[in-house]
DRENMI-551007 format. One record per atom (N, C-alpha, C): residue in three letters; x, y, z. Coordinates in steps of 0.1 Angstrom, whole numbers, plus 5000, padded with zeros to 4 digits. Example, Ala and Ser with C-alpha at 12.3 -4.5 7.8 and 13.67 -1.06 7.14 Angstrom:
2
ALA513249435078ALA512349555078ALA513249675078SER512849785071SER513749895071SER512950005079
END
This chain:
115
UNK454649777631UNK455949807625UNK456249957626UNK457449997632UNK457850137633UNK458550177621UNK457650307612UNK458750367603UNK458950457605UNK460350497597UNK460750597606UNK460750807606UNK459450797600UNK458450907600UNK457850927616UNK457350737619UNK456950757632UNK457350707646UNK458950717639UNK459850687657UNK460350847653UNK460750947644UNK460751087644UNK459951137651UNK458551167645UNK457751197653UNK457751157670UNK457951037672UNK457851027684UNK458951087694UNK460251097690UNK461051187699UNK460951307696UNK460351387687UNK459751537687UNK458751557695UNK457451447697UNK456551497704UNK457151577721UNK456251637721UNK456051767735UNK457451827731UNK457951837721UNK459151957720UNK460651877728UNK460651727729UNK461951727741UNK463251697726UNK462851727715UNK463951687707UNK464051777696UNK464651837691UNK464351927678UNK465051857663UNK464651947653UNK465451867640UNK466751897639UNK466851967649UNK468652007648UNK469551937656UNK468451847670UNK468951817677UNK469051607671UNK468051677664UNK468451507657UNK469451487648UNK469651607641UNK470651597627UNK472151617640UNK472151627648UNK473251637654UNK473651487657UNK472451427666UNK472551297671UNK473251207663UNK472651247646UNK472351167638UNK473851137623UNK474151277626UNK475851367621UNK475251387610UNK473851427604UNK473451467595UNK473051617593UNK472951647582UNK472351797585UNK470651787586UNK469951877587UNK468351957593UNK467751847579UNK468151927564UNK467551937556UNK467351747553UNK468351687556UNK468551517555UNK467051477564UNK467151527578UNK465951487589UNK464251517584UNK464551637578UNK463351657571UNK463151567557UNK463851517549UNK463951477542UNK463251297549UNK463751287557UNK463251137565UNK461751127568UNK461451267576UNK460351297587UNK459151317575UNK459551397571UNK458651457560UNK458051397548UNK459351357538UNK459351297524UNK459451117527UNK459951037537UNK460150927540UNK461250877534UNK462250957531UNK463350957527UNK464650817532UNK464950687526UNK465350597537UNK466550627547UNK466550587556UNK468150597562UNK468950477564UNK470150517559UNK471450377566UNK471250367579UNK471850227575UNK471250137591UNK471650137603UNK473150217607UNK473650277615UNK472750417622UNK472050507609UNK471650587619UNK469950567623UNK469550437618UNK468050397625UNK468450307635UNK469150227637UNK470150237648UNK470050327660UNK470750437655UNK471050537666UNK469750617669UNK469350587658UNK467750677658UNK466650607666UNK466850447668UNK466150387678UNK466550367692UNK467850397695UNK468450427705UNK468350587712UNK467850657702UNK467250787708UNK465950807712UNK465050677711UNK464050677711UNK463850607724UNK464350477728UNK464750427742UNK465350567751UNK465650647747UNK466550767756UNK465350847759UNK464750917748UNK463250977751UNK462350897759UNK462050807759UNK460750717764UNK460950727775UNK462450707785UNK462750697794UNK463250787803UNK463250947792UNK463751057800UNK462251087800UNK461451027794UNK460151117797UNK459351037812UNK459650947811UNK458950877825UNK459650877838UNK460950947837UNK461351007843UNK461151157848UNK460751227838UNK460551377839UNK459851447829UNK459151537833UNK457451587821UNK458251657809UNK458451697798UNK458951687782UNK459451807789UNK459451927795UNK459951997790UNK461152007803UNK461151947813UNK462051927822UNK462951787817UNK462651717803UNK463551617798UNK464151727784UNK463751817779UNK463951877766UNK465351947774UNK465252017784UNK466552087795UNK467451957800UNK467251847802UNK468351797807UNK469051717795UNK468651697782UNK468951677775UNK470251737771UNK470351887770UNK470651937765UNK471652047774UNK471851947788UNK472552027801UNK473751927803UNK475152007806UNK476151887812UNK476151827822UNK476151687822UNK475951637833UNK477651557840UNK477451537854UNK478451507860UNK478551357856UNK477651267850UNK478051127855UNK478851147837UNK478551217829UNK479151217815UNK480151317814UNK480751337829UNK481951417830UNK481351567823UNK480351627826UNK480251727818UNK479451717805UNK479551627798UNK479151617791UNK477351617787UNK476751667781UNK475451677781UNK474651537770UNK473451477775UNK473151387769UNK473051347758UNK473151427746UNK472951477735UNK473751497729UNK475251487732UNK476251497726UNK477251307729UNK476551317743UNK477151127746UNK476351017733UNK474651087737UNK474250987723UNK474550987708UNK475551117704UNK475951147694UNK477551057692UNK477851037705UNK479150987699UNK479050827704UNK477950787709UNK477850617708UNK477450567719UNK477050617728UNK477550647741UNK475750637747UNK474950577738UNK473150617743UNK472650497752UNK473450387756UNK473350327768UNK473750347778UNK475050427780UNK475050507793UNK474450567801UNK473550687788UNK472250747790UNK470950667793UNK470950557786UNK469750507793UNK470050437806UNK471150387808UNK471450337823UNK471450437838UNK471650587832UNK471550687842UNK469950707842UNK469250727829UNK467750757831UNK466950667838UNK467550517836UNK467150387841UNK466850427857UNK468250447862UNK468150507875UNK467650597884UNK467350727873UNK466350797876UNK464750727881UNK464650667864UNK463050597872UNK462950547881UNK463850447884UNK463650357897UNK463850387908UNK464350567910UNK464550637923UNK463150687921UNK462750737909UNK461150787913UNK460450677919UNK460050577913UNK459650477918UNK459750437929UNK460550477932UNK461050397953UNK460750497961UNK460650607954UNK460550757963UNK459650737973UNK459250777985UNK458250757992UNK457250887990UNK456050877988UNK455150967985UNK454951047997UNK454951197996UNK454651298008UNK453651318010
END
């Protein structure tokens, strides 16, 4: 069973998420995330929800790209979200998009032919 101390933790590890970038995700403020991460504080079901939808987005930007080359694209505008940067698409609902482009990433790594 995942709680949610340790699906937090898990999109903080290697640095590709911060508490600000979750209270963003999340439309909460810092002191709320710590309040979860920290004290085990519960959350409404919409943002464990969104909070496990960030977690499918991490898993898959990382197997795509090593944490600190996914912590940058996270937080860069991209063309397929018009500009828009990943982190603000998953903020407004939008975190299957994102996994459908990271999707695509993988499976180009994967096909890639080795040099």
């Amino acid at each position: 069973m995942t709680t949610i101390r340790s699906l937090l933790d898990n999109v903080c590890a290697g640095g590709v998420l911060t508490v600000g970038d979750l209270a963003q995700v999340t439309r909460t403020s810092k002191r709320n995330v710590v309040r979860w991460r920290y004290r085990g504080a519960t959350v409404r079901r919409d943002v464990e929800e969104r909070l496990l939808e960030l977690r499918a987005v991490v898993d898959l930007a990382r197997k795509a790209m090593p944490d600190r080359e996914a912590r940058t694209w996270m937080r860069s505008p991209q063309p397929e979200f018009e500009g828009m940067r990943p982190l603000d698409a998953i903020s407004e609902g939008k975190a299957f998009a994102v996994i459908d482009l990271l999707g695509s990433l993988v499976d180009a790594a994967v096909e890639a032919p080795i040099e």
